[in-house]
C-alpha positions as CSV (number, residue, x, y, z in Angstrom):
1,X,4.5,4.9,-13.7
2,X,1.1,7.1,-12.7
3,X,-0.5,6.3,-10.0
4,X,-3.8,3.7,-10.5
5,X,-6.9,6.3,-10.5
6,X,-9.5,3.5,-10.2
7,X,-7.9,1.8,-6.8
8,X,-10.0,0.2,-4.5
9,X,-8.7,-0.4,-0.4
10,X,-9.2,-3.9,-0.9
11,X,-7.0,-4.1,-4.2
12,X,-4.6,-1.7,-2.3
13,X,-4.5,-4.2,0.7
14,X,-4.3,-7.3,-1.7
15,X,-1.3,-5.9,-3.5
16,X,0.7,-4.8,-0.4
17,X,0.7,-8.4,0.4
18,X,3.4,-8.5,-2.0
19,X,5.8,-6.8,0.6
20,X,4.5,-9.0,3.3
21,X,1.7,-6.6,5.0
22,X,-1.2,-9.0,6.1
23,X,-4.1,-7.7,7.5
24,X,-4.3,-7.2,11.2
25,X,-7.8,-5.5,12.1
26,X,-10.8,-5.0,10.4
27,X,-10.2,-1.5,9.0
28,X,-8.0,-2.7,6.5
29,X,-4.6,-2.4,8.7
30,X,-2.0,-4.3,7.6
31,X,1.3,-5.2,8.9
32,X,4.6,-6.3,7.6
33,X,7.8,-7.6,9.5
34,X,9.7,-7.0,6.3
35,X,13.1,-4.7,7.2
36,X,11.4,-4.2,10.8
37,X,7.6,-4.4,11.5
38,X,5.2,-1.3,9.8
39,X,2.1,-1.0,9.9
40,X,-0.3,0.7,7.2
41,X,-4.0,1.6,7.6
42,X,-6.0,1.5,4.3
43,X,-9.5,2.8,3.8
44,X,-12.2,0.5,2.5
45,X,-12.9,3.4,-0.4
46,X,-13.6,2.2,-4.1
47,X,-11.7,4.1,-5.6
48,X,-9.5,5.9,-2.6
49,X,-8.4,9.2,-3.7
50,X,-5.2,9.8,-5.0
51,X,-3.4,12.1,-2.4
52,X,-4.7,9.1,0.4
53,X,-3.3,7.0,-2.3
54,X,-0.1,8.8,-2.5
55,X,0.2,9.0,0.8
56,X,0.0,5.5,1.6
57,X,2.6,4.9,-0.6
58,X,4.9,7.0,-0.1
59,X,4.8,5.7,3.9
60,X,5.3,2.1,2.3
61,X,8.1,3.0,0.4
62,X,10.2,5.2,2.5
63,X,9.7,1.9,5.3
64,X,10.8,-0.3,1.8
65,X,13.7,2.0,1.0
66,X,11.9,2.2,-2.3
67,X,11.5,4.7,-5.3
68,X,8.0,5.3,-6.2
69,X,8.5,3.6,-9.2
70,X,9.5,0.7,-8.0
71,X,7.2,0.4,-5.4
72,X,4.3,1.0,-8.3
73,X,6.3,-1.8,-10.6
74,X,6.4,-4.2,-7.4
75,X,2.8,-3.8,-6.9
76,X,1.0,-3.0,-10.0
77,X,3.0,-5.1,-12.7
């Protein structure tokens, strides 16, 4: 699955909540106690660019034990 090229940092925060990150600060950080507690700092960008995409992803799912493709299928669907 590509990455989304239109993404804002609100949709990105909105669909992490699916993994259990809630927002903890007003800079978009959220934070998830899923499979130990990890926290994830999202810029308010519309669109973010796609290596600060990629990036942020790939954090979530190594902490997730995810492939990218999963992660993108758990979030995106």
């Amino acid at each position: 699955m590509k990455l989304p090229r239109d993404l804002s940092g609100q949709e990105l925060a909105k669909a992490l909540t699916r993994l259990g990150y809630a927002q903890t600060r007003s800079h978009i950080r959220l934070t998830a106690q899923l499979g130990g507690e990890h926290h994830v700092t999202v810029p308010d960008h519309n669109p973010m660019r796609p290596r600060t995409l990629a990036k942020i992803l790939s954090e979530v799912a190594k902490h997730h034990k995810l492939g990218r493709d999963e992660l993108l299928e758990l979030l995106f669907r």
